[in-house]
C-alpha positions as CSV (number, residue, x, y, z in Angstrom):
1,X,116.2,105.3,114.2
2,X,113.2,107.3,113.0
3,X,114.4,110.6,114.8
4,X,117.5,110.3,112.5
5,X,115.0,110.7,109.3
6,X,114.5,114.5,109.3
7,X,112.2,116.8,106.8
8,X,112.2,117.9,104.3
9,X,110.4,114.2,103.2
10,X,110.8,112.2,100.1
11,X,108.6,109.3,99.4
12,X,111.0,107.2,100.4
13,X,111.9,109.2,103.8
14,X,108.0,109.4,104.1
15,X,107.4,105.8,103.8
16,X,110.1,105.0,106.6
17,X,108.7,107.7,109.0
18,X,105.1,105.8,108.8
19,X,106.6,102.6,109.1
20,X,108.7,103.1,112.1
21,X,105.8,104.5,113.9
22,X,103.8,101.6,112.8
23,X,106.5,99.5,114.3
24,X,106.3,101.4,117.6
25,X,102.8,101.6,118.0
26,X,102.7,97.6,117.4
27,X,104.9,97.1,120.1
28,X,102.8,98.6,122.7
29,X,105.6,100.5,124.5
30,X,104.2,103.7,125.7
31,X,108.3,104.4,126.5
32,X,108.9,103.1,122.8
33,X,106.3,105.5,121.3
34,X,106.4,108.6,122.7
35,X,110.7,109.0,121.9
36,X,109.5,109.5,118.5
37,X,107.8,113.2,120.0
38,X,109.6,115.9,121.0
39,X,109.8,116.9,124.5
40,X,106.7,119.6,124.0
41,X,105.0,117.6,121.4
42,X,101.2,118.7,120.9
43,X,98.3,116.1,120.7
44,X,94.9,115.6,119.6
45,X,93.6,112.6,120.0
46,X,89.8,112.1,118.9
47,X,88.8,114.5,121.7
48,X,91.6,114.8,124.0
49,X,94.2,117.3,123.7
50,X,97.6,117.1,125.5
51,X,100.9,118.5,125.7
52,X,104.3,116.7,126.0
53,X,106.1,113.0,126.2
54,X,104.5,112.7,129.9
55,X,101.0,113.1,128.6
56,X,101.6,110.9,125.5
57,X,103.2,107.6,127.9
58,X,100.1,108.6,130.3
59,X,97.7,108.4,127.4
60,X,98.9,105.7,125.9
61,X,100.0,103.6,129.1
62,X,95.3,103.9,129.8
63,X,95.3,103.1,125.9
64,X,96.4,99.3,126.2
65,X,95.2,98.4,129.4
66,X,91.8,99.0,127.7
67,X,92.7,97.8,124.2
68,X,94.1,94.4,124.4
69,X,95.5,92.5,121.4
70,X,95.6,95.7,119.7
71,X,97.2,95.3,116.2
72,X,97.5,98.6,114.1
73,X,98.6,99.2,110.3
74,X,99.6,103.1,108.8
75,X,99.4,104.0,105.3
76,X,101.2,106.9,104.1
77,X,98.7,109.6,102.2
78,X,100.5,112.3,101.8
79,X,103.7,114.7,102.6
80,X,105.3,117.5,102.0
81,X,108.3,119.4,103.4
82,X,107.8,118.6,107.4
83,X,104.0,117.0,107.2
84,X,102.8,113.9,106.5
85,X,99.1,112.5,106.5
86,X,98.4,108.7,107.2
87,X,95.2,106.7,107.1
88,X,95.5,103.9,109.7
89,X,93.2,100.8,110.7
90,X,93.6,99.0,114.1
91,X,91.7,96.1,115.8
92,X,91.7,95.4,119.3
93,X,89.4,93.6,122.1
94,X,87.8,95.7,124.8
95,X,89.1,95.1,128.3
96,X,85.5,95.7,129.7
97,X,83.2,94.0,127.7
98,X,85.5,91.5,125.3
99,X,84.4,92.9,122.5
100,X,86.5,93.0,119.1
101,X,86.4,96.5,117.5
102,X,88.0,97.9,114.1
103,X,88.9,101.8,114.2
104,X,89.6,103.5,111.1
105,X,91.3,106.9,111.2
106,X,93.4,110.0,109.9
107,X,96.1,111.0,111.3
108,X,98.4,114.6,110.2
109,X,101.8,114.8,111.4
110,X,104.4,117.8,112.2
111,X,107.7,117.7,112.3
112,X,110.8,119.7,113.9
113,X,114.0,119.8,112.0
114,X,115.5,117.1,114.6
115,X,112.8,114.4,112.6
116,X,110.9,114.2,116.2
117,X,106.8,114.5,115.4
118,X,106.0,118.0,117.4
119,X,102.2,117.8,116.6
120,X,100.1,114.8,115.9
121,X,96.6,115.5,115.1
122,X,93.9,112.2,115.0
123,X,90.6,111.5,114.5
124,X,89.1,108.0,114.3
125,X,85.7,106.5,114.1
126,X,85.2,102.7,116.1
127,X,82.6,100.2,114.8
128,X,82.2,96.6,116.4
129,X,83.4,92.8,114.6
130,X,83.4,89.8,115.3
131,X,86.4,88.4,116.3
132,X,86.3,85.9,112.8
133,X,86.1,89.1,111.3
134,X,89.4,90.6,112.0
135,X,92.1,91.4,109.4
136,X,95.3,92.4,111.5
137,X,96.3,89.5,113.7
């Protein structure tokens, strides 16, 4: 499990960290996801900020009903001691309108010394593709 990967980070305990919550994230499980937080894990999220595993399974419960056939990949940037930075890419159609959409983002990462993320900070910009166009399928 990812929560038994705790800081201070290597490359090679880095590299699992962003894999497993690739993993996660991929499966669409907002139950899945947010065990990787602690209890009182903080949140930013483009312009929402939240507190807590509640908010994060709330969030990310809206998150998929609106992004279908979302398909995300993580690539570690950086670490160091309990932080590590990730770029990420994700596709996904829009519930509303159908339409295929790329989001390209940052992502910085806290940890606590049980290996569960205690603050997540994102930021992201969205551009529209055609669905020929998409690279994660």
């Amino acid at each position: 499990m990812s929560k038994d990967i705790r800081p201070p980070f290597t490359l090679e305990t880095a590299l699992a960290k962003v894999q497993f919550a690739e993993d996660a994230w991929n499966s669409r499980d907002p139950e899945r996801v947010a065990l990787g937080y602690t209890e009182d894990s903080n949140w930013r999220n483009r312009t929402e900020f939240f507190t807590g595993r509640e908010a994060i399974k709330a969030f990310l419960t809206r998150k998929w009903e609106k992004e279908l056939d979302y398909k995300l990949k993580k690539e570690l940037w950086c670490y160091t001691g309990n932080r590590i930075a990730v770029r990420f890419e994700y596709e996904y159609r829009d519930a509303d309108t159908g339409q295929w959409v790329r989001t390209h983002g940052n992502e910085l990462w806290e940890y606590a010394e049980d290996g569960l993320m205690k603050r997540r900070d994102m930021s992201a910009n969205d551009y529209p593709i055609q669905e020929i166009d998409r690279r994660y399928k």
